[in-house]
N, C-alpha and C positions, 0 to 999 in steps of 0.2 A: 603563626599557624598557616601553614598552605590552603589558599582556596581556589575549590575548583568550580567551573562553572557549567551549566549543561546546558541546551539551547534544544527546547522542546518536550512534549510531555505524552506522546507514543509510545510504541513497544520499544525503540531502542535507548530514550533518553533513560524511562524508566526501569528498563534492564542495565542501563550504567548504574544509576543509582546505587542496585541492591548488589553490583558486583564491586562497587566501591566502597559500599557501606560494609561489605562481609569481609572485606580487604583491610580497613583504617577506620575504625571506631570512634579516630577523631579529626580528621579533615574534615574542612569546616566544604561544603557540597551548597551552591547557590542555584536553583533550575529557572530558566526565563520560559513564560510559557503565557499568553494570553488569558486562559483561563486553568483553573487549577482543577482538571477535571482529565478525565481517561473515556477515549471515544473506542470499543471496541470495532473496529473496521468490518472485519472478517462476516460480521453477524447484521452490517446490513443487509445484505442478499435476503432475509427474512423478513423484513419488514414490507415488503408488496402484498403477502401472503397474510398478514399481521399474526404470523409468528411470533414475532416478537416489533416492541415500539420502543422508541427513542429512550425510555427511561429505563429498559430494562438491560440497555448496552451501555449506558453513560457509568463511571465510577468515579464518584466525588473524590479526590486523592491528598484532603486533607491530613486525614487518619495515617494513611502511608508516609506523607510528608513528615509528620509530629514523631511516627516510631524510626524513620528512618535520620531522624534529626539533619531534615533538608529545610533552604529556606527558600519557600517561595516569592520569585517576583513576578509577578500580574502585567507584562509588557511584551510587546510587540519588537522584538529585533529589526532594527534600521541602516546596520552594519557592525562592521569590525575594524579595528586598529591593533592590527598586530604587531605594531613596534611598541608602543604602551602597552598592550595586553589587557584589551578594554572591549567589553562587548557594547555597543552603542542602543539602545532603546527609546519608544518614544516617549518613555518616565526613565530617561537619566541614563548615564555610564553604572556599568559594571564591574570589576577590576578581577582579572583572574590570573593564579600562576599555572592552570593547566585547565585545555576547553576542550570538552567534545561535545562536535555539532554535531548534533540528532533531531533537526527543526524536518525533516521531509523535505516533500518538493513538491513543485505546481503541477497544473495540466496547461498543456498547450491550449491553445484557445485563439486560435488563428482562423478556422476555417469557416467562411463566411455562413450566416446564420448558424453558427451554434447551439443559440440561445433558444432554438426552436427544437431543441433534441436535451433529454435529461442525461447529466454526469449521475447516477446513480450510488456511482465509488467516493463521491466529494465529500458526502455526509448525511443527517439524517433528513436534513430537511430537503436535499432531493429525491433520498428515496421515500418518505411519505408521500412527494406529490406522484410519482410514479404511482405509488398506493393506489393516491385517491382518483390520479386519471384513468389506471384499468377501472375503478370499481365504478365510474361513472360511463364507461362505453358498452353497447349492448352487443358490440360486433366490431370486426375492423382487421384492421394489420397492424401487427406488432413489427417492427421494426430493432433486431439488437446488435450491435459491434461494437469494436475499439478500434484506435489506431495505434501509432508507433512512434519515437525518436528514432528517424531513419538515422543521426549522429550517437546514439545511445540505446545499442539493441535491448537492452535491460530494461529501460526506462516506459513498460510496459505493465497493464493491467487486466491480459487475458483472462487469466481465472479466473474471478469473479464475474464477470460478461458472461460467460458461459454456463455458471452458477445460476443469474438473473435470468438466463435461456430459456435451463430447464426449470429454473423453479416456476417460472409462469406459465410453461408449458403443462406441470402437473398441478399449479393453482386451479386452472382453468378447467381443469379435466374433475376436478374434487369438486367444482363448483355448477360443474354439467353444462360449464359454456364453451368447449374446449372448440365445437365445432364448428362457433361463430367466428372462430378470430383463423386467421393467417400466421404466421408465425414466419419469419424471414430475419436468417442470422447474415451480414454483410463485414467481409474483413477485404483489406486490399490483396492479402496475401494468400496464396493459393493452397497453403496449408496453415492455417491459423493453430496458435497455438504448438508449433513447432519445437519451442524452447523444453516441452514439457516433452519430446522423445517422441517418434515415430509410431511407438505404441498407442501411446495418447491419444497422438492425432488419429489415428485410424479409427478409438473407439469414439470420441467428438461426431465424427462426421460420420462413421456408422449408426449412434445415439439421436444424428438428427433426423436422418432419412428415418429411422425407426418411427420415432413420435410427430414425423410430418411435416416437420422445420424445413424451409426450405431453405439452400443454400445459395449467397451471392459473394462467390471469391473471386479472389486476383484483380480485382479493378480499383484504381485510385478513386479515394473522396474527394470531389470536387465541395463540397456543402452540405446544407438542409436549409428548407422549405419547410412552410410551415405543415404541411404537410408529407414531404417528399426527400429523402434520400437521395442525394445528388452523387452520380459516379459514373467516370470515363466509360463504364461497358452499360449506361443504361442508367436510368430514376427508377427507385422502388417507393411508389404510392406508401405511405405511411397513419394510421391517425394516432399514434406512439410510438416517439425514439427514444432507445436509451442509445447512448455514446460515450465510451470513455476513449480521450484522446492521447496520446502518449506523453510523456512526466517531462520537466527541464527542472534545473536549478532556480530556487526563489529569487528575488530580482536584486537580493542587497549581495545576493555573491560578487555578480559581475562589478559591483561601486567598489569591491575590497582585493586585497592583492592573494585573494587565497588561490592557488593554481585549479584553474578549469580541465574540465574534459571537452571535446568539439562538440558532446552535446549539452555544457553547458551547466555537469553537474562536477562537485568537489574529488579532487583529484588526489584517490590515496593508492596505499602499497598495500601490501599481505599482511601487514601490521596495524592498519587502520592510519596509520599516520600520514598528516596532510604533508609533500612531501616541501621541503626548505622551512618549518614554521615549526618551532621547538615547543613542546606542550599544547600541539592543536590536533586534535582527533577527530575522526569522523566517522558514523555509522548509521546505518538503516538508508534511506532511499535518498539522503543527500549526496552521498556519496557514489563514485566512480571508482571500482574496485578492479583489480586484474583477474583472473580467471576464468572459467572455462566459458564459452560462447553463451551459454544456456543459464546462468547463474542470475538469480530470481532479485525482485524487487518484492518481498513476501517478509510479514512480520518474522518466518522463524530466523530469515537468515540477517534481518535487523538485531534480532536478540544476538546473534550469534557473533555480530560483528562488531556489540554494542560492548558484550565481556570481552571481547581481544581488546577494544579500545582502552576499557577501565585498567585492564590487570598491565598495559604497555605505558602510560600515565605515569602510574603512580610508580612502576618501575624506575622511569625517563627520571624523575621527579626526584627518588632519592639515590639517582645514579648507577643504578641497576640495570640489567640485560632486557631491554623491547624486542626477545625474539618471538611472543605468543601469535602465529596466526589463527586466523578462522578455517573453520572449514568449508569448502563448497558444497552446498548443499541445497536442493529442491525437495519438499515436503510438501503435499498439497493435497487436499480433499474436495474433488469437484461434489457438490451437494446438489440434490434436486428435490430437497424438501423432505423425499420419502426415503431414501440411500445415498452413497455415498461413492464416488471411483476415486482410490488413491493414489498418486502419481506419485514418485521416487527415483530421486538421481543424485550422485554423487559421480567422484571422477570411474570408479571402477562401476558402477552398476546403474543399470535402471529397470525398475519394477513398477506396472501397472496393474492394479486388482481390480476388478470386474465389479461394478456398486453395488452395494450391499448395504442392509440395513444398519449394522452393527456401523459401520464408518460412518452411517449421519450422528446415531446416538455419541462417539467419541469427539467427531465435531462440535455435538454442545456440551459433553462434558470438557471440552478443551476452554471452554468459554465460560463455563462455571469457574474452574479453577482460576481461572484469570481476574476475573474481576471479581471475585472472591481475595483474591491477593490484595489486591488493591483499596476496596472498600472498607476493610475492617480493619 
């Protein structure tokens, strides 16, 4: 019996799964994942405001694993050997006849004092300390941005910075402190948020002058201070930074022969497939994909790249045609706690909606469903 191995336990590892499992009833499906649990990403942005806390995002994926007849291994990936066809871990080899890598990827973390500025996007337990540091200041400057892989325009986490923006902007305003704090969004790039279409950006940065945010673009990050924002056109006084830095490839890429991108992430085609390495796939933010300039690092288009990779596999596998691509696509709902702006791009169109109540409420019913999925 063929087995296949999956490397990670996010939206795209877990959308292989169920597109392999709906495919072959009886491949035998082994997923490497540190812990055997489902982080919903999307719905950190909520947890400052304590909207929601760490356990109401987490989905134990026991349950899923048993109906989907997957076996979990409990390990930490340390490489690959692709001429065995052996996933290497820090509990043992794995032996597979076809892989898709769906493990993510890191943030950069280069820039001197970082450690003095919160990744909010990393997980729960930066964004509770974010939590507990707004609820403990009586006054101050807020301080929010990201940066970029200047080798990997993709490899980007605007959206949600933006989301943390406003949603602490209308925290503050719910909580009647609105008028003690500064509010100061800093990006290098003179139009942040670019990738999301011209419309976007105009209502971003109309959105902030509107609620008072002030804006600090175009000027490279030099650092952070423990309290200060360090940047070629000026320091912005800070007593909270959030910062998300832009993504590269995990660091057991570069030890294995799998083809890199220059900046550093898995090097596929339109078919998800890593390209010289027969039965290795790849999807969601590992991956370096071709297409259009603007083409998102966002769970939909992980899901989306996660089913080209399964249904080309199992093709590849019994000799069959790996013509299925994904589509290009950007879907995103900037949230501000109380509405919603939808952003929308494909090759032929782009459509921006002016926020609206209804677009927060499908935001958490997208997150209901999800981890409803998975839980039961």
């Amino acid at each position: 019996m063929k087995q296949i191995a999956i490397l990670g336990a996010g939206f795209a590892a877990l959308k292989a799964v169920s597109s392999l499992r709906a495919r072959d009833k009886n491949i035998q499906i082994t997923l490497i994942s540190p812990e055997s649990e489902f982080l919903y990403y999307p719905s950190l942005i909520w947890i400052p405001s304590r909207a929601r806390h760490a356990r109401d995002i987490v989905a134990p994926l026991g349950r899923f694993f048993h109906r989907m007849g997957v076996t979990h291994r409990a390990a930490t990936v340390t490489g690959l050997d692709t001429g065995r066809r052996c996933v290497l871990t820090d509990d043992g080899e794995v032996k597979y006849d076809g892989l898709i890598i769906a493990c993510g990827s890191r943030y950069i973390k280069k820039l001197p004092g970082l450690e003095h500025a919160y990744i909010p996007c990393e997980g729960t337990t930066q964004s509770e300390a974010v939590r507990d540091r707004l609820e403990s200041l009586d006054g101050g400057v807020i301080a929010v941005g990201f940066g970029g892989n200047p080798k990997e325009p993709s490899a980007v986490r605007g959206g949600p910075m933006f989301e943390f923006l406003f949603g602490m902007h209308n925290q503050l305003r719910r909580e009647g402190r609105r008028d003690r704090f500064k509010i100061v969004f800093f990006n290098p790039m003179t139009e942040p948020g670019k990738r999301l279409g011209s419309k976007a950006v105009t209502g971003l940065v109309n959105t902030m002058k509107n609620r008072g945010i002030e804006a600090h673009l175009g000027h490279k990050i030099k650092g952070f201070e423990t309290n200060k924002v360090l940047t070629e056109g000026g320091d912005i006084p800070a007593d909270l930074i959030l910062f998300t830095p832009g993504m590269t490839g995990l660091p057991w890429f570069a030890d294995s022969d799998l083809p890199l991108s220059a900046g550093g992430m898995i090097q596929a085609d339109t078919h998800c497939r890593v390209a010289g390495l027969e039965g290795v796939y790849v999807a969601g933010d590992a991956g370096s994909f071709p297409g259009p300039e603007w083409m998102p690092k966002q769970a939909h288009s992980a899901e989306l790249q996660a089913a080209t990779a399964a249904v080309n596999l199992l093709a590849e596998m019994s000799g069959g045609n790996t013509d299925k691509t994904f589509r290009a696509e950007l879907v995103c709902v900037v949230d501000d706690l109380d509405s919603g702006m939808l952003v929308a791009r494909t090759p032929r169109f782009s459509l921006v909606l002016p926020p609206l109540r209804a677009l927060h409420w499908s935001k958490t019913f997208l997150e209901w469903r999800c981890l409803r999925k998975y839980r039961n």
